[in-house]
Structure formats: structure tokens, C-alpha cells
NULO-64678 format. One record per residue: residue in one letter; chain; x, y, z of N, C-alpha, C in turn. Coordinates in Angstrom, 1 decimal, always signed. Each point is the difference from the previous one (the first is absolute). Layout:
+------+-------+--------+--------+--------+--------+--------+--------+--------+--------+--------+
! rest ! kette !   n.c1 !   n.c2 !   n.c3 !  ca.c1 !  ca.c2 !  ca.c3 !   c.c1 !   c.c2 !   c.c3 !
+------+-------+--------+--------+--------+--------+--------+--------+--------+--------+--------+
!    A !     A !      X !      Y !      Z !      X !      Y !      Z !      X !      Y !      Z !
...
+------+-------+--------+--------+--------+--------+--------+--------+--------+--------+--------+
This chain:
+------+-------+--------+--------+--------+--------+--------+--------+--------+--------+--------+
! rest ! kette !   n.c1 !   n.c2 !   n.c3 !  ca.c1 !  ca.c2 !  ca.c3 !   c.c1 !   c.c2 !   c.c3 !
+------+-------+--------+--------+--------+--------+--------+--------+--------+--------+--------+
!    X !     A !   -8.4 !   +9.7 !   -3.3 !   -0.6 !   -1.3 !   -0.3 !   -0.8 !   -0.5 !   +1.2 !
!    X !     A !   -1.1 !   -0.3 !   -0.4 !   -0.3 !   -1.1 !   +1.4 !   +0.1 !   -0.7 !   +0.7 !
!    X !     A !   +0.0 !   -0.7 !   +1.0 !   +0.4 !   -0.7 !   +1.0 !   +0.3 !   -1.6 !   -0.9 !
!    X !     A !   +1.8 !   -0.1 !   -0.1 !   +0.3 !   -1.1 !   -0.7 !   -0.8 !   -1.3 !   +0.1 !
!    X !     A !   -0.3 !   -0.6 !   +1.0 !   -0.9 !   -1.3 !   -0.1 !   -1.8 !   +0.6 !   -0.5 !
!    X !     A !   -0.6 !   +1.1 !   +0.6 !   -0.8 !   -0.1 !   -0.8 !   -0.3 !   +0.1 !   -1.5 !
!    X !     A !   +0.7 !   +0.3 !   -0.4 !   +0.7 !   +0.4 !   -1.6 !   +0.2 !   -1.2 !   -0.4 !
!    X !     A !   +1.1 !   -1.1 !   +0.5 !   -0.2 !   -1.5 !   -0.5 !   -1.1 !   -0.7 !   +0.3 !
!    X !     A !   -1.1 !   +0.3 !   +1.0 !   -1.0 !   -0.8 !   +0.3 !   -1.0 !   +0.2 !   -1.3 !
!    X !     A !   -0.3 !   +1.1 !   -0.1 !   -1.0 !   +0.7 !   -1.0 !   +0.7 !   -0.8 !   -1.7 !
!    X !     A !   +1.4 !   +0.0 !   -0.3 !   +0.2 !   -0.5 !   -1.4 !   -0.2 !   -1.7 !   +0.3 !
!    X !     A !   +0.0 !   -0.3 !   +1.3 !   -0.3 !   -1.5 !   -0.3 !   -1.4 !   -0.3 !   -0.1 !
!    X !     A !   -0.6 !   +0.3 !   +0.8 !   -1.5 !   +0.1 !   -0.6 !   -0.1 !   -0.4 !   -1.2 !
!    X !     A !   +0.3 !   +1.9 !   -0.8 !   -0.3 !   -0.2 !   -1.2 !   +0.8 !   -1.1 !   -0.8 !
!    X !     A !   +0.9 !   -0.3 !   +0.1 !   +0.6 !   -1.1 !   -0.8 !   -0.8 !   -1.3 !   +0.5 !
!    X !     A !   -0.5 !   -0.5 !   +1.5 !   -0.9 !   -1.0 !   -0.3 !   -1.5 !   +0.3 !   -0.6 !
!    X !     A !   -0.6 !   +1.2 !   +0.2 !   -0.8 !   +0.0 !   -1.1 !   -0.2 !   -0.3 !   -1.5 !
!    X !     A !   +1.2 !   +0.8 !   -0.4 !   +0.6 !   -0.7 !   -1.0 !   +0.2 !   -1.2 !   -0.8 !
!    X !     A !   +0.2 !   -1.1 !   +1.1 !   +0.4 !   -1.6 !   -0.5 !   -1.2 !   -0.6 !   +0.6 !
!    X !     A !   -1.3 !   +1.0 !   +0.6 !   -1.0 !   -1.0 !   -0.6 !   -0.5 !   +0.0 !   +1.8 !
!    X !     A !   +0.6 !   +0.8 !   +0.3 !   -0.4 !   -0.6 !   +1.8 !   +0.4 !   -1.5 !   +0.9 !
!    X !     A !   +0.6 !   -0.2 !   -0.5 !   +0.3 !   -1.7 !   +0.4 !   +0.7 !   +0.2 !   +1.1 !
!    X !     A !   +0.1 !   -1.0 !   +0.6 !   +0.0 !   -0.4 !   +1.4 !   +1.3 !   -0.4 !   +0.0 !
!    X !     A !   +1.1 !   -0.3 !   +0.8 !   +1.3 !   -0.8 !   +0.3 !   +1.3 !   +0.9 !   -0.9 !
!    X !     A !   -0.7 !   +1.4 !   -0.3 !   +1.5 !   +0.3 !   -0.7 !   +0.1 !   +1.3 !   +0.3 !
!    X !     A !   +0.1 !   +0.6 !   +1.9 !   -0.1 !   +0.9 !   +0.5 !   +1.5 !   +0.7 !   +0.3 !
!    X !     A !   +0.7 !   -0.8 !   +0.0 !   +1.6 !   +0.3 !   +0.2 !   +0.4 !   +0.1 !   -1.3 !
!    X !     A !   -0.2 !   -0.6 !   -0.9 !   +0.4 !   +0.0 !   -1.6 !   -0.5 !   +1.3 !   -0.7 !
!    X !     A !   -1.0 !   +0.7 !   +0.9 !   -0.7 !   +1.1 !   -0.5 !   +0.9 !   +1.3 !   +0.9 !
!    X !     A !   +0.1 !   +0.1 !   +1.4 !   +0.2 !   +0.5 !   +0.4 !   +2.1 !   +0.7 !   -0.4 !
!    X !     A !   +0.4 !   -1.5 !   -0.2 !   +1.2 !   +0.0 !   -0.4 !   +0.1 !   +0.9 !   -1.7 !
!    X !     A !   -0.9 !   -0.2 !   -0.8 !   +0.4 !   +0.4 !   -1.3 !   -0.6 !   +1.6 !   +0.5 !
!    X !     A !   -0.6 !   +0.3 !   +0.7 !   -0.3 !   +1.0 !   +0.7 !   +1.2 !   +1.2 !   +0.2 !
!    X !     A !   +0.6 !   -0.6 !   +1.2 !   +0.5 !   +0.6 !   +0.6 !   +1.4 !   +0.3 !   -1.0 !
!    X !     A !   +0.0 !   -0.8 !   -1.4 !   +1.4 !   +0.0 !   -0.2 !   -0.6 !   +1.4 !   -1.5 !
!    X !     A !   -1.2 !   +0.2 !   -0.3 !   -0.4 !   +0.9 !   -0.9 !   +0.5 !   +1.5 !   +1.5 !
!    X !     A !   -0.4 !   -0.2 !   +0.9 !   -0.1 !   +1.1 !   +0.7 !   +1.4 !   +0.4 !   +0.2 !
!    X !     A !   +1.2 !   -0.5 !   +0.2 !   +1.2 !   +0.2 !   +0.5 !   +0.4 !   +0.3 !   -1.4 !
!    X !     A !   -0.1 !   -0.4 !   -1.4 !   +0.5 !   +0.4 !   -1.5 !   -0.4 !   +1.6 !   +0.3 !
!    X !     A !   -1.4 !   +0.3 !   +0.0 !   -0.4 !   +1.4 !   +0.3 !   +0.8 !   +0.9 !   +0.8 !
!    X !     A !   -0.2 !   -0.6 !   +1.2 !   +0.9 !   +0.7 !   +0.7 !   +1.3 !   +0.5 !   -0.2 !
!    X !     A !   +0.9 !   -0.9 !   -0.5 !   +1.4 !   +0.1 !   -0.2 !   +0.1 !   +0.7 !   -1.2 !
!    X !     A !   -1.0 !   -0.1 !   -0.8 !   +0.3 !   +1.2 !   -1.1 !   -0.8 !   +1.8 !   +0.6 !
!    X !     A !   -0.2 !   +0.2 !   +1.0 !   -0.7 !   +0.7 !   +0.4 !   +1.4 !   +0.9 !   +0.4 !
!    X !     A !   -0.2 !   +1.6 !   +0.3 !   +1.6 !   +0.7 !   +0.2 !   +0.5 !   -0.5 !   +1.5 !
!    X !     A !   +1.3 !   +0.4 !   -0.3 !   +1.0 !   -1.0 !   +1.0 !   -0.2 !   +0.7 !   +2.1 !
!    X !     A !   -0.7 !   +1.1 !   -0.2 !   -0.8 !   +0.5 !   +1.4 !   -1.0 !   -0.8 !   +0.9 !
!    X !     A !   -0.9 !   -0.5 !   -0.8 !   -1.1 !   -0.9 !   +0.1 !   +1.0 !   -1.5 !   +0.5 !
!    X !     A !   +0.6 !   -0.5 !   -0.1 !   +0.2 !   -1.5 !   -0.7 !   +0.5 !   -0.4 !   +1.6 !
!    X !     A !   +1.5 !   +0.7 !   +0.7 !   +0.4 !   -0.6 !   +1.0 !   -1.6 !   -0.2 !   +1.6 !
!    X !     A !   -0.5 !   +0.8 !   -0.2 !   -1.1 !   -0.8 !   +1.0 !   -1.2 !   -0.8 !   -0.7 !
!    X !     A !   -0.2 !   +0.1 !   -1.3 !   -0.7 !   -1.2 !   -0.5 !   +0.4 !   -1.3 !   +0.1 !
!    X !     A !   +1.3 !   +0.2 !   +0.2 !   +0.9 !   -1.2 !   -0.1 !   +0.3 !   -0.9 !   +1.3 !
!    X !     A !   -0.5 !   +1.0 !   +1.4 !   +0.3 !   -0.4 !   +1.1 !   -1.8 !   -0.9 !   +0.3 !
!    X !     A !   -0.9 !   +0.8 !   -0.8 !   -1.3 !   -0.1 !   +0.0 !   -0.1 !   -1.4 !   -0.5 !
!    X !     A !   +0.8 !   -0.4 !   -0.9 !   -0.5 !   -1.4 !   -0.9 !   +1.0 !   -1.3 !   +0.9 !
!    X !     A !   +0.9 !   +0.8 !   +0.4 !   +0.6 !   -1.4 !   +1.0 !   -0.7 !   -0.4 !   +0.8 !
!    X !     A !   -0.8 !   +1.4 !   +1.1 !   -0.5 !   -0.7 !   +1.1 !   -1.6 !   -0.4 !   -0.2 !
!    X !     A !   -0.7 !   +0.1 !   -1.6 !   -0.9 !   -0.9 !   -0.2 !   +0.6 !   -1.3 !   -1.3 !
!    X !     A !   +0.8 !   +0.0 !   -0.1 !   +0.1 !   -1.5 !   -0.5 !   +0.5 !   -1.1 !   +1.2 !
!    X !     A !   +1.0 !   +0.5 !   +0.4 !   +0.2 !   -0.6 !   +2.1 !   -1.3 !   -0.5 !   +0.5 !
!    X !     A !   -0.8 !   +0.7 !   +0.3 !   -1.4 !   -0.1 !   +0.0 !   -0.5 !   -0.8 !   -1.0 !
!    X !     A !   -0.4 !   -0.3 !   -1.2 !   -0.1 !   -1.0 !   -0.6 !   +0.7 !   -1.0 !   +0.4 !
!    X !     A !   +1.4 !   +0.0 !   +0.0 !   +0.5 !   -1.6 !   -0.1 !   +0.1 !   -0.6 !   +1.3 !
!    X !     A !   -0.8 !   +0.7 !   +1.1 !   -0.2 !   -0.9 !   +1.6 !   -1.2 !   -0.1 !   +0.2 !
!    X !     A !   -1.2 !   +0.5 !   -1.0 !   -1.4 !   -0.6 !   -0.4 !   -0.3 !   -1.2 !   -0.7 !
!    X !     A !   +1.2 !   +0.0 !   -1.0 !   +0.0 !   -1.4 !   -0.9 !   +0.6 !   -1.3 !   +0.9 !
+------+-------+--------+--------+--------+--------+--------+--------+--------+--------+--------+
């Protein structure tokens, strides 16, 4: 898989393209994002998952000391 935050960057995009391009709902996008990406993941085989897993802590960390 590729690089966990680029992977949530890229579905928030499209989910704000999506709703139309609007302005003020970049965290609302990135969040419903990130949480399609981690469903994926965790159904993905159980080899993959323990460093996806370390991957999504230290970019949501990173989100929540940007917000």
C-alpha cells in the first residue's frame, strides 16, 4: 500500500470534490477519510496491518497538533 497519509490525502480530496468543493470542511473530509482508509486496512491480511497501524498513529498525532 502506499504511503498511509498520502492515501488519506488523495481520498479527502476526492470526498471534497465530491460535496461540491466547499470551503471550511477540510478536517470533516480528511477525518471521514482517514476512517474509510483504516476500514481497508484492517480488513487487509493480518502481515500488512501491524506497521500500517504504527503509520496511522504517527499521522493522526500529527493531525491532532495541527488542529
Amino acid at each position: 500500500m502506499r504511503d498511509l497519509e498520502q492515501t488519506i490525502r488523495e481520498r479527502a480530496y476526492h470526498l471534497w470534490v465530491a460535496d461540491g468543493c466547499r470551503d471550511g470542511k477540510a478536517e470533516a473530509h480528511w477525518l471521514a477519510a482517514q476512517h474509510e482508509v483504516l476500514a481497508s486496512v484492517l480488513q487487509s491480511p493480518a502481515s500488512s496491518t501491524p506497521s500500517m497501524l504504527k503509520r496511522v498513529a504517527k499521522t493522526t498525532a500529527k493531525k491532532s497538533r495541527v488542529a
